[in-house]
N, C-alpha and C positions, 0 to 999 in steps of 0.2 A: 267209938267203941273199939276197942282194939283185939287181933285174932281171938286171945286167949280168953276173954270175956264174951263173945258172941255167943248165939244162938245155936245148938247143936240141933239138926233138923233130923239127924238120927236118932233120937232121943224120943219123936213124936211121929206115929203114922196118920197120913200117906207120908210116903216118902217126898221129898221137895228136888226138883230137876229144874236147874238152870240150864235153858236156854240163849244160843249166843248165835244169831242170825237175822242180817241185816236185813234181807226180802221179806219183805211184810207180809207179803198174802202166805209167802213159805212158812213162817215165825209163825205166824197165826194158826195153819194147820198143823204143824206140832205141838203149840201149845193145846189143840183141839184134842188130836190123838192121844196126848197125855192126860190132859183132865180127863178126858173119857175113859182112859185105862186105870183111872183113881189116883193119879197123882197129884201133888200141887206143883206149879210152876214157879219159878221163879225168872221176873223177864216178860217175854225175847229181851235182850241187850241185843243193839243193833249195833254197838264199838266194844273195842277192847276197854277204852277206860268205862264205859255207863257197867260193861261184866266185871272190871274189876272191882267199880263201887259197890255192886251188889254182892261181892264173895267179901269183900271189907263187912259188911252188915250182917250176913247170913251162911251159912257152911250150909250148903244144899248137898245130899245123900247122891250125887251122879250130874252130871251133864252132857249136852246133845251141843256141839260145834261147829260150824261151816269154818271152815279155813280164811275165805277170802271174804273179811268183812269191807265190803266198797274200796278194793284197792289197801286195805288194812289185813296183816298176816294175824292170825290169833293164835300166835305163839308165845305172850304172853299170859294171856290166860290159861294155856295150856301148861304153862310152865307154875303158875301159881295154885292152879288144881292140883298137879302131882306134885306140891310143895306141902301139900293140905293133905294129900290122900286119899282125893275126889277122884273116884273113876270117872273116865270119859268115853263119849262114840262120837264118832264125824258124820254130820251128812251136809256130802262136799262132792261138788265137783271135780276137784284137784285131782290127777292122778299118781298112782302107786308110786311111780317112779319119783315125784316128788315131793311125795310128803316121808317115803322112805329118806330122805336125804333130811329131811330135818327132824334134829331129836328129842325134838317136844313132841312131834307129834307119829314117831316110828314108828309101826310095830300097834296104834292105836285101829280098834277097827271101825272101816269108812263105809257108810248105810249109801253110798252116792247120794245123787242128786237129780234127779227128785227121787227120795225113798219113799220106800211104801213106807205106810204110816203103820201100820200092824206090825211089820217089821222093826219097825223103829221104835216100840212101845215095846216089843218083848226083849227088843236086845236094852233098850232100858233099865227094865225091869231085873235082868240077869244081871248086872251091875249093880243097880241101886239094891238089891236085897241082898247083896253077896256079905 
């Protein structure tokens, strides 16, 4: 299926939030916070390529990012979201000073790590409904 024939997931509510976070127990409690704030998910993707098969398949309304998947930057993803026009949030451990330096992910705002979950489901929400 190719970009322009896919699935628009803004088109259908809940909203649909890719997640890209290779800690399982983490992945899991955000996919927890999200269903529960009435989203659907799409994911965790735990690599850049399993996130990029899945934006190949599906245009999800927002997604939630770690930076450092096992040693893998997800500055490809980041770069194929704002290719798309897919807002995004971090929740990463990475500091200011280095995700400032890279410009996929500037300027993008970082929930840390561990984020509150309530946190991380509204600032979701302010993106995926914008």
């Amino acid at each position: 299926m190719s970009f322009m024939n896919q699935p628009d997931a803004s088109s259908v509510y809940p909203r649909t939030i890719l997640v890209v976070e290779d800690e399982f127990f983490i992945a899991l409690e955000i996919k927890t916070a999200l269903t529960s704030a009435g989203f659907n998910v799409l994911g965790p993707a735990a690599s850049v390529d399993h996130a990029l098969e899945l934006l190949h398949d599906t245009k999800p309304n927002a997604a939630v990012l770690d930076v450092d998947l096992g040693g893998e930057r997800v500055t490809p993803v980041a770069l194929q979201l704002k290719a798309l026009g897919i807002p995004f949030v971090l929740a990463s451990a990475a500091d200011a000073a280095a995700l400032a330096q890279n410009a996929a992910l500037a300027g993008v705002r970082n929930l840390g790590k561990p984020a509150d979950m309530r946190q991380l489901a509204a600032a979701v929400a302010d993106i995926a409904m914008a």
